[in-house]
N, C-alpha and C positions, 0 to 999 in steps of 0.2 A: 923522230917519233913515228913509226910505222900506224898506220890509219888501214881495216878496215876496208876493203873495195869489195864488191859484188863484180864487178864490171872497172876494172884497172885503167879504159878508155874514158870512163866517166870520172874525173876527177875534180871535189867540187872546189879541191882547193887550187886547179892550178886555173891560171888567169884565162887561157881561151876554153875551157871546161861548158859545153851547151847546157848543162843541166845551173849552169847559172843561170842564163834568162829562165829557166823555168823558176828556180825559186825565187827570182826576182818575181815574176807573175803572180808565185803563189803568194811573197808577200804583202803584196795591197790587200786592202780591207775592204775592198769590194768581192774581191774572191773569194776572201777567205771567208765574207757573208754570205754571198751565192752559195757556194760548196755546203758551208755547215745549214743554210736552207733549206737543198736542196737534198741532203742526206738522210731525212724523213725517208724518202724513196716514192714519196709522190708526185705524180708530173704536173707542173705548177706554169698556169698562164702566166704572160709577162708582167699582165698590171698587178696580178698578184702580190709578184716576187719587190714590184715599184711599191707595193701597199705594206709590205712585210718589211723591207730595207731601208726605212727612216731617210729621209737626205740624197739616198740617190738619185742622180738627176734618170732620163728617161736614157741621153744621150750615151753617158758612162754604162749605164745600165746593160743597153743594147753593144757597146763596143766591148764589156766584160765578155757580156756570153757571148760572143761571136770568138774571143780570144780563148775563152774555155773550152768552146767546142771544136775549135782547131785543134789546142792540145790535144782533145777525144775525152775531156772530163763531162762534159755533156753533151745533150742528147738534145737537137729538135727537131721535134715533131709539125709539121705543119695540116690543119685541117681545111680541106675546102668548104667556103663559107664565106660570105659576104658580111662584112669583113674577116679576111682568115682568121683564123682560132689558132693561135700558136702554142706548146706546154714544152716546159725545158724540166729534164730531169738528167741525174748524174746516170755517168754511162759506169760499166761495170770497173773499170780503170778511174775513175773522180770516186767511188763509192769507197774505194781504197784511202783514199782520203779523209772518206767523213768523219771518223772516229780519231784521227788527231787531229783534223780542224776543229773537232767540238771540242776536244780539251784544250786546246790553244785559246778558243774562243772564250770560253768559261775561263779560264784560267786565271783572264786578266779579269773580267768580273766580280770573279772573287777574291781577286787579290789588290782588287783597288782601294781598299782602306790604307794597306799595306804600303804601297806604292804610293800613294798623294802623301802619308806620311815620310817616307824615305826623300822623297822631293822636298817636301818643308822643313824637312831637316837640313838636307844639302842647301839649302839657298838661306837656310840662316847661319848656316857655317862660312859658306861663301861671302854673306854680308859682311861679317866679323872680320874674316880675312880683310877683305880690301879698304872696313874699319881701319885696321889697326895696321894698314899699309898705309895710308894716307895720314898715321900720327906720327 
């Protein structure tokens, strides 16, 4: 089945393929909450981004965006200031991003009725099987 390439070198299906560690990055849920935050287009201090991000720790927090900004998806700024002033905002390449991370992100939002249903389905089917394997 022919696939599709921009770029023939980047192939995400074959196994040594670099743009896999990328989407492997993009898929944790820290990024993919960084990015869809940060796609306002506002430059947002770090405790902020710790105040807006439920759960994430400080530590995760600071090794995301240092991972993102090496990618080049964002941007920091540093202020001099006692203690410095720091603000991360997506660079023009992460901005590219924000408009499918926010459907991604919504996506499952709104389709979680949906979805914990579909689970409670399968796990009472499942039940039933291994029921009616053990009569």
């Amino acid at each position: 089945m022919p696939r599709y390439r921009e770029n023939p070198a980047y192939d995400v299906f074959a196994a040594n393929c670099p743009a896999r560690v990328m989407l492997d990055r993009l898929a944790d849920k820290w990024a993919l909450l960084l990015i869809d935050r940060l796609s306002a287009g506002d430059c947002i201090r770090f405790n902020q981004l710790r105040r807006d991000i439920v759960g994430i720790s400080q530590k995760v927090l600071s090794q995301t965006l240092k991972r993102l900004e090496r990618d080049g998806l964002v941007n920091r700024k540093v202020y001099p200031s006692v203690p410095p002033t720091v603000e991360y905002s997506l660079t023009e390449l992460g901005a590219t991003l924000g408009d499918t991370v926010e459907r991604l992100a919504h996506w499952a939002e709104s389709n979680m009725p949906a979805i914990l249903q579909a689970q409670q389905d399968y796990d009472e089917r499942a039940s039933e099987l291994s029921q009616t394997s053990l009569d």
